[in-house]
PyMOL Python script that loads the backbone (N, CA, C, O; Angstrom):
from pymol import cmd

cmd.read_pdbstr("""\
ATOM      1  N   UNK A   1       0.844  -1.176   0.000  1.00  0.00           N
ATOM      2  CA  UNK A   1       0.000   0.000   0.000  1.00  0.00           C
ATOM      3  C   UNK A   1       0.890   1.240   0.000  1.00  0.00           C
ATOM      4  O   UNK A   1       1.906   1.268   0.694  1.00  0.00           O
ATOM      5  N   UNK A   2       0.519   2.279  -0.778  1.00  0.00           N
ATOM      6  CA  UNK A   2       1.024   3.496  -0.935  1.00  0.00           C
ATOM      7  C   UNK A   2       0.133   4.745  -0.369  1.00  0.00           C
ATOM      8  O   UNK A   2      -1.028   4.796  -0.774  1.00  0.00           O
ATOM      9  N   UNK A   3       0.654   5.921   0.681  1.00  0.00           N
ATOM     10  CA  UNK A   3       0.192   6.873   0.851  1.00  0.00           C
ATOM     11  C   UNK A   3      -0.433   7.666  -0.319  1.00  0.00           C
ATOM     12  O   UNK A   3       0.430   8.529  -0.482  1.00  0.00           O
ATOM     13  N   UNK A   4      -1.698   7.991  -1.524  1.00  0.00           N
ATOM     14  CA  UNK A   4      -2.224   8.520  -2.018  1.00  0.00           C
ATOM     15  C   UNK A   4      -2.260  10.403  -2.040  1.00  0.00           C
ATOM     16  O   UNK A   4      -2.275  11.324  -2.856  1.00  0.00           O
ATOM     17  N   UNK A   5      -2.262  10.179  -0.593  1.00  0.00           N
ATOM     18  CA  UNK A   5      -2.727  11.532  -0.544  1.00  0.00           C
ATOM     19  C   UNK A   5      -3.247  12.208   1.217  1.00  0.00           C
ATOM     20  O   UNK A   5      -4.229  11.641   1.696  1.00  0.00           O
ATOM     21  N   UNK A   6      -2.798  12.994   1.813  1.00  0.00           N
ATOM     22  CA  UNK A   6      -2.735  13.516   2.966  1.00  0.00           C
ATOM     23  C   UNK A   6      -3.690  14.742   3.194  1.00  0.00           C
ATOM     24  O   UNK A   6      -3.731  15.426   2.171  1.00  0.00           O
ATOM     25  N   UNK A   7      -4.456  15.230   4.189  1.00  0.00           N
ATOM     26  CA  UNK A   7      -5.194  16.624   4.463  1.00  0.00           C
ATOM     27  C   UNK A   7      -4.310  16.623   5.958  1.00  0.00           C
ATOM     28  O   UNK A   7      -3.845  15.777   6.723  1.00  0.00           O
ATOM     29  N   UNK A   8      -4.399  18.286   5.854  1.00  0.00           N
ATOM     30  CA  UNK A   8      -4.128  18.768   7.166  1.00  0.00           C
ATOM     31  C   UNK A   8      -5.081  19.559   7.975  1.00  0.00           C
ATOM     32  O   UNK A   8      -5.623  20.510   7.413  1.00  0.00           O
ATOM     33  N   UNK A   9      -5.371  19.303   9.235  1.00  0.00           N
ATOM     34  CA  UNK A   9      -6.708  20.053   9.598  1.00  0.00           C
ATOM     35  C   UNK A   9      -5.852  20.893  11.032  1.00  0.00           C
ATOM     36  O   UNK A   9      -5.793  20.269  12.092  1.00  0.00           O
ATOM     37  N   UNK A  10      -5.386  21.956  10.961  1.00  0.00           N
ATOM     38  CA  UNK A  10      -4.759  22.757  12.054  1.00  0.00           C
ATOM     39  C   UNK A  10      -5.664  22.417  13.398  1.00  0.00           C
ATOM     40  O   UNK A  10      -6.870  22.603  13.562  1.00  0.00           O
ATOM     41  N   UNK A  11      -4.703  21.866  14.291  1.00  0.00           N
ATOM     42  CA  UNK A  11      -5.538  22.001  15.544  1.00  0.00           C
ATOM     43  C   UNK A  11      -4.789  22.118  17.206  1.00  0.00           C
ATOM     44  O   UNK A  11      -5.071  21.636  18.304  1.00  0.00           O
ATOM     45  N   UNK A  12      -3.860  22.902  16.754  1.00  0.00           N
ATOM     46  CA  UNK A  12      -2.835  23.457  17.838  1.00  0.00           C
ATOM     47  C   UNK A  12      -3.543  23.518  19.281  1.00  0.00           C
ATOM     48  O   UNK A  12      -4.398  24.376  19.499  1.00  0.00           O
ATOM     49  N   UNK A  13      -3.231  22.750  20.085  1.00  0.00           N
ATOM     50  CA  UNK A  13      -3.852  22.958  21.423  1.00  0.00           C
ATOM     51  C   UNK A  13      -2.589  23.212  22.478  1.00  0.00           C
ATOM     52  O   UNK A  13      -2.770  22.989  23.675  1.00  0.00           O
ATOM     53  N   UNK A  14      -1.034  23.787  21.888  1.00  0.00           N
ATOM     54  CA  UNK A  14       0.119  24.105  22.732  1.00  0.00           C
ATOM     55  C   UNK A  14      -0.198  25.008  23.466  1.00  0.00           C
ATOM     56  O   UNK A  14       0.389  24.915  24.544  1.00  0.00           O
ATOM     57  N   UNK A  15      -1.201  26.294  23.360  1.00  0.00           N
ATOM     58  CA  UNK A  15      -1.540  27.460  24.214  1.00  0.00           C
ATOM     59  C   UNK A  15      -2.198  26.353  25.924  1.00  0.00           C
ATOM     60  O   UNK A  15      -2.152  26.593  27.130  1.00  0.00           O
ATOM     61  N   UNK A  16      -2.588  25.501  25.324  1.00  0.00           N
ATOM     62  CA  UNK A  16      -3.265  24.643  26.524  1.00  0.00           C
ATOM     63  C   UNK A  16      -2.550  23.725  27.199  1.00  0.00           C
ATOM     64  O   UNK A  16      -2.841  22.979  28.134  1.00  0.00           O
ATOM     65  N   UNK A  17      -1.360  23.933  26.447  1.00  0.00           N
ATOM     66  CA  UNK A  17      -0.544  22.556  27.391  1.00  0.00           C
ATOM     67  C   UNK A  17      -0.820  21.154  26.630  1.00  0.00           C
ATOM     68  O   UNK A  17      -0.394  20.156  27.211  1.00  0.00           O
ATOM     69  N   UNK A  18      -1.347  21.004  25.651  1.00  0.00           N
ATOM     70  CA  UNK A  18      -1.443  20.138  24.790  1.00  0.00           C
ATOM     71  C   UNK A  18      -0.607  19.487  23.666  1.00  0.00           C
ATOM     72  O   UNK A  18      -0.300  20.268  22.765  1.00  0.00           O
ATOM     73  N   UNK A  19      -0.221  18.349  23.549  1.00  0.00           N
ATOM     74  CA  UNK A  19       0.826  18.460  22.396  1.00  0.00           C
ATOM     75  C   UNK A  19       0.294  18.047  20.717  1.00  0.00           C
ATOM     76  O   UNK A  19       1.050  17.673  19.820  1.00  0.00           O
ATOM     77  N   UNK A  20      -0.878  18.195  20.633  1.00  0.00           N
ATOM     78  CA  UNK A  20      -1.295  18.086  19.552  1.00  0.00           C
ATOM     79  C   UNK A  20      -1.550  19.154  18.555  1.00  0.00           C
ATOM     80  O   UNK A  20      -2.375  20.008  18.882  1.00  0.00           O
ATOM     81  N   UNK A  21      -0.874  19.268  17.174  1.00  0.00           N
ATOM     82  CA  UNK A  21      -1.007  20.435  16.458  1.00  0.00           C
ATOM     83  C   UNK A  21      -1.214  20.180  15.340  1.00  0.00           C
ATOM     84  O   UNK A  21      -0.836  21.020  14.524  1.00  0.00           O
ATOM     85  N   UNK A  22      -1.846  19.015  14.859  1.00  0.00           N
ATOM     86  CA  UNK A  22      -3.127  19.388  13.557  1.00  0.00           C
ATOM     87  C   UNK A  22      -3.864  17.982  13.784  1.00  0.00           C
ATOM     88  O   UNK A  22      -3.663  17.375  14.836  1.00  0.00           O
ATOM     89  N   UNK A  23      -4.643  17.508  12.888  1.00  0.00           N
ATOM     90  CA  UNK A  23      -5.388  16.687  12.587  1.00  0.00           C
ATOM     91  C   UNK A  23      -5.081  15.991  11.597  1.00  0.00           C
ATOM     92  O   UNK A  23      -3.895  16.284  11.441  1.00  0.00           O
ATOM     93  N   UNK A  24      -5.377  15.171  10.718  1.00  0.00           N
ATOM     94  CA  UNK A  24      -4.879  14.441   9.367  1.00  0.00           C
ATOM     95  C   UNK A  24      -5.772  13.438   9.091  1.00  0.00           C
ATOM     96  O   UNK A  24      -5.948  12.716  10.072  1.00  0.00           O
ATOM     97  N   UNK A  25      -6.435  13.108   8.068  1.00  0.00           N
ATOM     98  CA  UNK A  25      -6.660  12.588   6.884  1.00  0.00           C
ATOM     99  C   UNK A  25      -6.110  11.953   6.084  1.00  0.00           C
ATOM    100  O   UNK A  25      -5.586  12.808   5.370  1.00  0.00           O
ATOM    101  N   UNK A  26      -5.748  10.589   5.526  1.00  0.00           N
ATOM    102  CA  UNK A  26      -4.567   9.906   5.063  1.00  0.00           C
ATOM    103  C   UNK A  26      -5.253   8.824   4.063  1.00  0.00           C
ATOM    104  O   UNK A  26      -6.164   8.037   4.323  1.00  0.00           O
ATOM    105  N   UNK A  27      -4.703   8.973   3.107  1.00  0.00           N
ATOM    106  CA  UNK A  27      -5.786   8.244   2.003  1.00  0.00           C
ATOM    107  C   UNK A  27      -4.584   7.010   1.297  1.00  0.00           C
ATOM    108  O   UNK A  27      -3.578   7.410   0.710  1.00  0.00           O
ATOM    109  N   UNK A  28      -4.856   5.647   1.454  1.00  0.00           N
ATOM    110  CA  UNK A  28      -3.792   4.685   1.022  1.00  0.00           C
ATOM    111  C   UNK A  28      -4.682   4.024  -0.431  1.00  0.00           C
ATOM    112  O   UNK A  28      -5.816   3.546  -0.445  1.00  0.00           O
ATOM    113  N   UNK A  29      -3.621   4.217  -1.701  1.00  0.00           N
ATOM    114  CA  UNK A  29      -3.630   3.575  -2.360  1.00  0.00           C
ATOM    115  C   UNK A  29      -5.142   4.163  -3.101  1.00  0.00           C
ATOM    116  O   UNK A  29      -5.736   3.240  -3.660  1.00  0.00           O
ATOM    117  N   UNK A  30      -5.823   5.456  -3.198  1.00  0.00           N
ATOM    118  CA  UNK A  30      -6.738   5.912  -3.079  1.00  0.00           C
ATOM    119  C   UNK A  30      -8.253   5.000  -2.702  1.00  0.00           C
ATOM    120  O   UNK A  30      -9.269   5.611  -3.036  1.00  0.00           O
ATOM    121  N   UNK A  31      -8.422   3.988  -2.223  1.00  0.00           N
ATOM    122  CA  UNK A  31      -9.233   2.962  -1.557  1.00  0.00           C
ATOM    123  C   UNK A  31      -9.554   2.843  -0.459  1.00  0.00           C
ATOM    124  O   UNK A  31     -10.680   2.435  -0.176  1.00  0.00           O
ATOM    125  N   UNK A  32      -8.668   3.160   0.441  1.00  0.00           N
ATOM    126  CA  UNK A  32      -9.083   3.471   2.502  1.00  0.00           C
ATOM    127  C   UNK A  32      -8.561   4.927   2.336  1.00  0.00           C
ATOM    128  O   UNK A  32      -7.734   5.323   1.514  1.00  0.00           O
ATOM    129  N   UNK A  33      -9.387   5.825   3.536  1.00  0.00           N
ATOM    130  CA  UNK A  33      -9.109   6.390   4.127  1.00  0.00           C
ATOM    131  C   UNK A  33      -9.383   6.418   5.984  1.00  0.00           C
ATOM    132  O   UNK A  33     -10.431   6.048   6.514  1.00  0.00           O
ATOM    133  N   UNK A  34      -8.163   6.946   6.727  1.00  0.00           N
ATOM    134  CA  UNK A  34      -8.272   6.490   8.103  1.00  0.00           C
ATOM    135  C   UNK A  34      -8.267   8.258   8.257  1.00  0.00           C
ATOM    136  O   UNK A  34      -7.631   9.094   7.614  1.00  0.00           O
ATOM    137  N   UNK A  35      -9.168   8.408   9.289  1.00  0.00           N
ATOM    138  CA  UNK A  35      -9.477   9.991   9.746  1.00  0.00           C
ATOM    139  C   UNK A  35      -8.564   9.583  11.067  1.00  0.00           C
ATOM    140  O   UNK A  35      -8.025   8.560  11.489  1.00  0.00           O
ATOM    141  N   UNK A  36      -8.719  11.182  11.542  1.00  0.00           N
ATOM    142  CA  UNK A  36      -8.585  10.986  13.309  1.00  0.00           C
ATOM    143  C   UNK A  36      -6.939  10.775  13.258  1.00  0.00           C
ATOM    144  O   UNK A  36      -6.444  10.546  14.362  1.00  0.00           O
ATOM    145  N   UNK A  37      -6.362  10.802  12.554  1.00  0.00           N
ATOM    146  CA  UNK A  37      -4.615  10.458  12.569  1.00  0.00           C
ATOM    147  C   UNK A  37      -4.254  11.990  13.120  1.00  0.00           C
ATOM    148  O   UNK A  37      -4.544  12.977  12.444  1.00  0.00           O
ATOM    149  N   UNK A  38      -3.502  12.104  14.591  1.00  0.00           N
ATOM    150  CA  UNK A  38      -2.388  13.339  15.028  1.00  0.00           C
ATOM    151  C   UNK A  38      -1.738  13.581  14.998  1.00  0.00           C
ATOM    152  O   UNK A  38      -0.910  12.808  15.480  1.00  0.00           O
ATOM    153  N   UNK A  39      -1.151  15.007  14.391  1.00  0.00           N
ATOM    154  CA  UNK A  39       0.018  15.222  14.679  1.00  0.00           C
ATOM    155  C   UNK A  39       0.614  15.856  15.947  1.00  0.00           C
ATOM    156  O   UNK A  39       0.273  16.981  16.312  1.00  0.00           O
ATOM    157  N   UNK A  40       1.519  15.102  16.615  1.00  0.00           N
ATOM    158  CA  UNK A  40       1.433  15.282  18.061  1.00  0.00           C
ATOM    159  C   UNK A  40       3.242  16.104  18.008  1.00  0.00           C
ATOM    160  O   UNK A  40       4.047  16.051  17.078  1.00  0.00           O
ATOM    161  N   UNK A  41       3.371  16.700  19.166  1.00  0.00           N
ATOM    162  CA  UNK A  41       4.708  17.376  18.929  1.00  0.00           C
ATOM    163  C   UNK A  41       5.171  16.911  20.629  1.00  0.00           C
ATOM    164  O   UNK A  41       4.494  17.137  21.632  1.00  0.00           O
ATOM    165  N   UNK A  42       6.225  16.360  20.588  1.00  0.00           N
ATOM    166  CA  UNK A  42       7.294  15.766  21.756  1.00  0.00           C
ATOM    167  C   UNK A  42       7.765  16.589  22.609  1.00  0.00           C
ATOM    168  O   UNK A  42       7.732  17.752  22.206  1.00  0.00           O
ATOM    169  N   UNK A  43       8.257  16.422  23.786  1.00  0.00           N
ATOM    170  CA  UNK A  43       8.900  16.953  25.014  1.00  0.00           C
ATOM    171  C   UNK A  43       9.828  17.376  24.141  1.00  0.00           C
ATOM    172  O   UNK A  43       9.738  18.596  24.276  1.00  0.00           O
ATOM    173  N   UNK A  44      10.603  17.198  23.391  1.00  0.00           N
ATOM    174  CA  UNK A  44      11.776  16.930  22.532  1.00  0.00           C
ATOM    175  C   UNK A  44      11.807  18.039  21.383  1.00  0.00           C
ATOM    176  O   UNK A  44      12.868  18.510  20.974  1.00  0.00           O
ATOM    177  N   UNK A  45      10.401  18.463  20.840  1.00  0.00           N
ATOM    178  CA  UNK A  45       9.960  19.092  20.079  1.00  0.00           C
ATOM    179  C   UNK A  45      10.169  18.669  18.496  1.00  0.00           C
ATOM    180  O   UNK A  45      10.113  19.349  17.471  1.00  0.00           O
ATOM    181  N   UNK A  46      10.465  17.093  18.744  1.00  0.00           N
ATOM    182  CA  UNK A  46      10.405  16.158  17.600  1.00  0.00           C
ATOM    183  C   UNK A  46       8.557  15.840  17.569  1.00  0.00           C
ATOM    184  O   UNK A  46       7.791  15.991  18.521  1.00  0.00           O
ATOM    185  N   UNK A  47       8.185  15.342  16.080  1.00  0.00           N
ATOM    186  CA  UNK A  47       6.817  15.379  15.705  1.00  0.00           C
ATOM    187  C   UNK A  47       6.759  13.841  15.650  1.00  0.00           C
ATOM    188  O   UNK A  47       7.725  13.110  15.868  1.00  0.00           O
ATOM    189  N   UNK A  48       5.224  13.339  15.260  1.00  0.00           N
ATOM    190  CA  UNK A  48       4.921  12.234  15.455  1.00  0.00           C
ATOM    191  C   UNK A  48       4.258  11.758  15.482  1.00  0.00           C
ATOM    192  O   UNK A  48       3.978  11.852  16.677  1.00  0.00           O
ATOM    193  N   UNK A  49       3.030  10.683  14.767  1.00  0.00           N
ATOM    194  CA  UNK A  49       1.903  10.215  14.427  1.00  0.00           C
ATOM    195  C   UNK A  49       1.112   9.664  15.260  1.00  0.00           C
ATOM    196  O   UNK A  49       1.420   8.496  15.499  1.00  0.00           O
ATOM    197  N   UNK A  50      -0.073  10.165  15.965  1.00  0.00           N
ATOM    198  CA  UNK A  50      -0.811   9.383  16.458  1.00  0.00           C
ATOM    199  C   UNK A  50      -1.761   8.423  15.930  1.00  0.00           C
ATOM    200  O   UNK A  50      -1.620   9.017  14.860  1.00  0.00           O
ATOM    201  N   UNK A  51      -2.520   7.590  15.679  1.00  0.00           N
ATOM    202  CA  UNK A  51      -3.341   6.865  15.136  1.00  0.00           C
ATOM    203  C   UNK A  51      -5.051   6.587  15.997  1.00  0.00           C
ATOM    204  O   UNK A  51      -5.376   6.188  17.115  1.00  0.00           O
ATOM    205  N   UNK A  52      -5.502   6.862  15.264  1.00  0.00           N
ATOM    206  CA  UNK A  52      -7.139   6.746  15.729  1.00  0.00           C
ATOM    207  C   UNK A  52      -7.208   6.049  16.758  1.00  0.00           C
ATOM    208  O   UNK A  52      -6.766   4.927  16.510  1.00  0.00           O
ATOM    209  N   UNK A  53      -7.731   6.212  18.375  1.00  0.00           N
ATOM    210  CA  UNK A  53      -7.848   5.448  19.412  1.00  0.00           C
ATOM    211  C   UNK A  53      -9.403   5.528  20.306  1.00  0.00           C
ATOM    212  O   UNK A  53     -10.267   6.404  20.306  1.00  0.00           O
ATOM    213  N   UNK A  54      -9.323   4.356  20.957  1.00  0.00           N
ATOM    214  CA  UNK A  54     -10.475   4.776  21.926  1.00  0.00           C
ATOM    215  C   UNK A  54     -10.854   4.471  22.969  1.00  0.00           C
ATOM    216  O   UNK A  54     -11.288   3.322  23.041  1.00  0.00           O
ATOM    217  N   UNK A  55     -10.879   5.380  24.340  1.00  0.00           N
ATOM    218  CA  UNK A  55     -10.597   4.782  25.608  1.00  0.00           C
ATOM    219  C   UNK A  55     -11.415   3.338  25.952  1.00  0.00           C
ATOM    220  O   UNK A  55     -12.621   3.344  25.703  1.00  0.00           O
ATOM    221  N   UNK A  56     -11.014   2.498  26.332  1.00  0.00           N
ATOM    222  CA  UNK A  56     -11.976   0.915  26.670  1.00  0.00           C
ATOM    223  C   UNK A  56     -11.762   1.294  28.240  1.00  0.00           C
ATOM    224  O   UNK A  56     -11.155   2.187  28.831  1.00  0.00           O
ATOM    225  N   UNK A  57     -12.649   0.054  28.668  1.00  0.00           N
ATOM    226  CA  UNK A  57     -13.286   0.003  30.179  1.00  0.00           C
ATOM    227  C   UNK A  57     -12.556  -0.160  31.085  1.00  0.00           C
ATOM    228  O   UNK A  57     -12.776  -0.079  32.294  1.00  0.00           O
ATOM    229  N   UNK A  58     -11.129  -0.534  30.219  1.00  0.00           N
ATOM    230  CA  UNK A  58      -9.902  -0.483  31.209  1.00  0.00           C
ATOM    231  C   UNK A  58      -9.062   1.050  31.668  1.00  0.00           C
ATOM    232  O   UNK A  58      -8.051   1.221  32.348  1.00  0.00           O
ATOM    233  N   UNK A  59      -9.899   1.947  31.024  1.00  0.00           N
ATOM    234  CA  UNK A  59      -9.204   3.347  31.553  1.00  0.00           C
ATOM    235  C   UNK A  59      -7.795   3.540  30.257  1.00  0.00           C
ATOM    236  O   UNK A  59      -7.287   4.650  30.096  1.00  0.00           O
ATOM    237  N   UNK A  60      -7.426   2.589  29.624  1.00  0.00           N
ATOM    238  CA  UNK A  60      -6.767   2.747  28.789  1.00  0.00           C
ATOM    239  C   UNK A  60      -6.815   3.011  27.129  1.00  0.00           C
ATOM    240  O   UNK A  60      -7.739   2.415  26.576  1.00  0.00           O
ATOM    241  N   UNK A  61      -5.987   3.787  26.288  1.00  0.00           N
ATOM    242  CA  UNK A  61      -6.604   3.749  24.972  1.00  0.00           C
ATOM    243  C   UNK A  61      -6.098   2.773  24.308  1.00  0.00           C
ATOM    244  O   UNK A  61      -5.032   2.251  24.636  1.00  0.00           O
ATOM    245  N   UNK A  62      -6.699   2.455  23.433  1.00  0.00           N
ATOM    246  CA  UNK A  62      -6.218   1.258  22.501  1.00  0.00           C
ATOM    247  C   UNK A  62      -6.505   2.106  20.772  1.00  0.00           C
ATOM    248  O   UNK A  62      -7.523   2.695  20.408  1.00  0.00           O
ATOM    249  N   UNK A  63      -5.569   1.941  20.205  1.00  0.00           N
ATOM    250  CA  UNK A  63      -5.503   2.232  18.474  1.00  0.00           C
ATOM    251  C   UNK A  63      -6.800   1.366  17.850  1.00  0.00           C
ATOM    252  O   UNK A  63      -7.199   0.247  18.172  1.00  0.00           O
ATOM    253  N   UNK A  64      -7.343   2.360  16.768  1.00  0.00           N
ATOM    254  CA  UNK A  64      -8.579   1.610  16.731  1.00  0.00           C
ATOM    255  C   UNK A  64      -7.558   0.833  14.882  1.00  0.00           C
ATOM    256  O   UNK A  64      -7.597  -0.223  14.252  1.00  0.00           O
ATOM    257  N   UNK A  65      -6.957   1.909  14.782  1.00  0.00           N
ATOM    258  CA  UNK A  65      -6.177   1.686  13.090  1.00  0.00           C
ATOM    259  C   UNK A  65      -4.727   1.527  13.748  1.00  0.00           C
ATOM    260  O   UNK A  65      -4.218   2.193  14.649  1.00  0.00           O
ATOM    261  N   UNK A  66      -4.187   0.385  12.987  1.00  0.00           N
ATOM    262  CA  UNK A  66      -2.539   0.394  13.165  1.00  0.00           C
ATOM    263  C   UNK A  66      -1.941  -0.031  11.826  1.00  0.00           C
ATOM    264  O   UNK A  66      -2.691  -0.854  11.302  1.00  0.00           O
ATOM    265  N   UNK A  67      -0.901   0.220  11.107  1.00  0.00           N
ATOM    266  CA  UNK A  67      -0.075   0.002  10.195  1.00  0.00           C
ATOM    267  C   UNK A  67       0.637  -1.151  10.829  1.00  0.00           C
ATOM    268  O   UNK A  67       1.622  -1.101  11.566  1.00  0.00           O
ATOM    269  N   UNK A  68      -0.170  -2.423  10.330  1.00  0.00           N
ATOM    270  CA  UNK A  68       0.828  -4.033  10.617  1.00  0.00           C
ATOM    271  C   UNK A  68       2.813  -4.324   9.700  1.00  0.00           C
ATOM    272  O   UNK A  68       3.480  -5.358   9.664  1.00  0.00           O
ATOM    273  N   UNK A  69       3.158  -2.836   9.094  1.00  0.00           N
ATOM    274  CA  UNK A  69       3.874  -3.343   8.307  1.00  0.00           C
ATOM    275  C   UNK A  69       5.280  -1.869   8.441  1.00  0.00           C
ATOM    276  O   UNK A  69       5.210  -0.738   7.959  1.00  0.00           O
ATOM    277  N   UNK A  70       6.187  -2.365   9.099  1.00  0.00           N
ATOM    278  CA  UNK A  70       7.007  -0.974   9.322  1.00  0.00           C
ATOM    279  C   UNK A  70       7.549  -0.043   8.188  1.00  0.00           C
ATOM    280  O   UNK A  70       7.943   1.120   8.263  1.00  0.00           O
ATOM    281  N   UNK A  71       7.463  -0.827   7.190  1.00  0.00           N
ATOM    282  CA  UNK A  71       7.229   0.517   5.691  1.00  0.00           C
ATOM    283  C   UNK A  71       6.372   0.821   5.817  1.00  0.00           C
ATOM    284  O   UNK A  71       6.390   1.919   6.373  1.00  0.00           O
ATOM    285  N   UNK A  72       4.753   0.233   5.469  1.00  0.00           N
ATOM    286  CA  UNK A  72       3.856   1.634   5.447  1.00  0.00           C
ATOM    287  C   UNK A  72       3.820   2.422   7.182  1.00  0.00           C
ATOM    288  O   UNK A  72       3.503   3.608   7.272  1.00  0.00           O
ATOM    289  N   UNK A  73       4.129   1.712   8.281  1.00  0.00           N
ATOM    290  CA  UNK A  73       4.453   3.274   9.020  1.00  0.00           C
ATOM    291  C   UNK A  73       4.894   3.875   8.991  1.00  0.00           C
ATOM    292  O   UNK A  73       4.370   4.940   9.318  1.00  0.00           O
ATOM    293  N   UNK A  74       6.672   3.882   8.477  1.00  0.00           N
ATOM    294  CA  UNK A  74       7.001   4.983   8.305  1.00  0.00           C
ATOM    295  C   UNK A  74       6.824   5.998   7.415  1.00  0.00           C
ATOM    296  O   UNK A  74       7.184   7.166   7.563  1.00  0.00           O
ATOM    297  N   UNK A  75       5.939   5.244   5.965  1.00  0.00           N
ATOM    298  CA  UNK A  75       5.475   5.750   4.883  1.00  0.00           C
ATOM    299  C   UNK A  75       4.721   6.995   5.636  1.00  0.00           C
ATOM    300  O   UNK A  75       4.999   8.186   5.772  1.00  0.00           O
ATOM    301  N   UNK A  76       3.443   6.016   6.136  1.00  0.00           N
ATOM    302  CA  UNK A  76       2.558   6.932   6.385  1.00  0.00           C
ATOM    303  C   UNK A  76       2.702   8.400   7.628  1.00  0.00           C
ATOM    304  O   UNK A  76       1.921   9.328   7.839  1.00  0.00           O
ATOM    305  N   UNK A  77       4.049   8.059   8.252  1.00  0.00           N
ATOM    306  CA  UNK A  77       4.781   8.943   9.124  1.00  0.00           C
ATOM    307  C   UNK A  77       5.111  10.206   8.406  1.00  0.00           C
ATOM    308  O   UNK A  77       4.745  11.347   8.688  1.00  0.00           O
ATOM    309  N   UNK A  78       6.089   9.682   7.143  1.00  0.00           N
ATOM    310  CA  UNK A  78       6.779  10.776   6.657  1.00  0.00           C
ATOM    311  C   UNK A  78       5.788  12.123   5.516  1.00  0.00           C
ATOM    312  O   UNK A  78       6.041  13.265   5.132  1.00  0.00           O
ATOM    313  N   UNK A  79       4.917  11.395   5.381  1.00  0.00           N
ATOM    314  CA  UNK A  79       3.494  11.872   4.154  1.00  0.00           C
ATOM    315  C   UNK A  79       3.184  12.961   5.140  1.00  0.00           C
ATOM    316  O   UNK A  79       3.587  14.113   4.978  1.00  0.00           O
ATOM    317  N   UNK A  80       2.405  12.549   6.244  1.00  0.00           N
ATOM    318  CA  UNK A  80       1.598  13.002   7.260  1.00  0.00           C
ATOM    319  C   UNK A  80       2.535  14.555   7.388  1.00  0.00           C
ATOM    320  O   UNK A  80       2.179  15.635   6.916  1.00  0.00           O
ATOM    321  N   UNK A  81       4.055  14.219   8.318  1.00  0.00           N
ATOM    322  CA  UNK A  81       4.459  15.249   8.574  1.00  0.00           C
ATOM    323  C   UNK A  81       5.286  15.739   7.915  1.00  0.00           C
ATOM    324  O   UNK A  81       5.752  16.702   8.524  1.00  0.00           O
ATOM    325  N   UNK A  82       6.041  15.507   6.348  1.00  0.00           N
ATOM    326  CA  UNK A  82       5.912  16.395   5.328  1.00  0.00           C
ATOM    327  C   UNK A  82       4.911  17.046   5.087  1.00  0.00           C
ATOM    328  O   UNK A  82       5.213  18.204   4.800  1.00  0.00           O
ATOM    329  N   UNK A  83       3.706  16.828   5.064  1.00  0.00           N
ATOM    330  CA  UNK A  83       2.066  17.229   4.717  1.00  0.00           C
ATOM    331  C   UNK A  83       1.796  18.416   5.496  1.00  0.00           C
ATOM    332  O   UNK A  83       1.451  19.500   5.026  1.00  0.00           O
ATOM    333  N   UNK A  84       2.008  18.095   6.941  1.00  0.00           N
ATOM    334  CA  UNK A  84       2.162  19.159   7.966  1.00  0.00           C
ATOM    335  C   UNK A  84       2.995  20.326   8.189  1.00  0.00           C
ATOM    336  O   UNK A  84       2.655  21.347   8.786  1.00  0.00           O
ATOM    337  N   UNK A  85       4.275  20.045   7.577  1.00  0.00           N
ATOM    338  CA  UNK A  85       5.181  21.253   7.169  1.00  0.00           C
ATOM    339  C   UNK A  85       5.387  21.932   6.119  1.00  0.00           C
ATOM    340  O   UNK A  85       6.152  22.873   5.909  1.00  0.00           O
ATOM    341  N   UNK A  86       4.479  21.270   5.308  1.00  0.00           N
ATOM    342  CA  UNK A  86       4.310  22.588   4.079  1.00  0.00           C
ATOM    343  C   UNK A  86       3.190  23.000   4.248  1.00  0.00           C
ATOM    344  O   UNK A  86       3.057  23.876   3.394  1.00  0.00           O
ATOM    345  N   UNK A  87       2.251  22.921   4.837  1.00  0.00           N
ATOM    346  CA  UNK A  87       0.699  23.396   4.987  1.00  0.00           C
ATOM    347  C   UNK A  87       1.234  24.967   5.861  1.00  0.00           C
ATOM    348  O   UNK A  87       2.022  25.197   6.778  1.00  0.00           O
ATOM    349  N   UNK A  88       0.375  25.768   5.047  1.00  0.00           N
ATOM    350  CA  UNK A  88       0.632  27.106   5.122  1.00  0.00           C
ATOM    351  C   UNK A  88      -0.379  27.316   6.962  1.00  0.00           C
ATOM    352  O   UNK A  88      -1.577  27.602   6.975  1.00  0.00           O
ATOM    353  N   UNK A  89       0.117  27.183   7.756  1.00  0.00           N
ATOM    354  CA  UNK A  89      -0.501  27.051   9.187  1.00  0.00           C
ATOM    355  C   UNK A  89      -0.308  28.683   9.757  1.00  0.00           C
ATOM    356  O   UNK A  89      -0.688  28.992  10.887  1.00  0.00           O
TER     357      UNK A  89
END
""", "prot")
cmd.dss("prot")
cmd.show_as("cartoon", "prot")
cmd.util.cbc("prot")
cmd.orient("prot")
């Protein structure tokens, strides 16, 4: 599978103490698309993909989407936040 095509949806919540600063849209192979993908920014101020999750009854989140294959993660890593650094924010 090949990254198709990326959206960026600005959603900076750093004024809040938050480390999330956009949203994303990620379209593979133009056939799936997975919403809800973050771009999250590190203690480090290195960037970094979150993937669609959702708290279960254990108080914990679990990924509802995961990339089973460490090329398309990093594929879909590098799309995302290339995608994110040219987006006129």
């Amino acid at each position: 599978m090949t990254v198709t095509s990326v959206k960026i949806y600005p959603f900076d919540t750093s004024e809040l103490g938050g480390m999330v600063r956009a949203m994303a849209e990620v379209v593979l192979d133009n056939v799936l698309m997975i919403k809800g993908v973050k771009v999250m920014e590190g203690k480090g101020g290195g960037l970094f993909v979150s993937y669609p999750s959702q708290k279960g009854k254990d108080g914990n989140f679990h990924e509802l989407v995961a990339p089973m294959c460490d090329n398309l993660k990093k594929q879909i890593r590098r799309a995302v936040v290339d995608a994110f650094k040219d987006a006129d924010l």
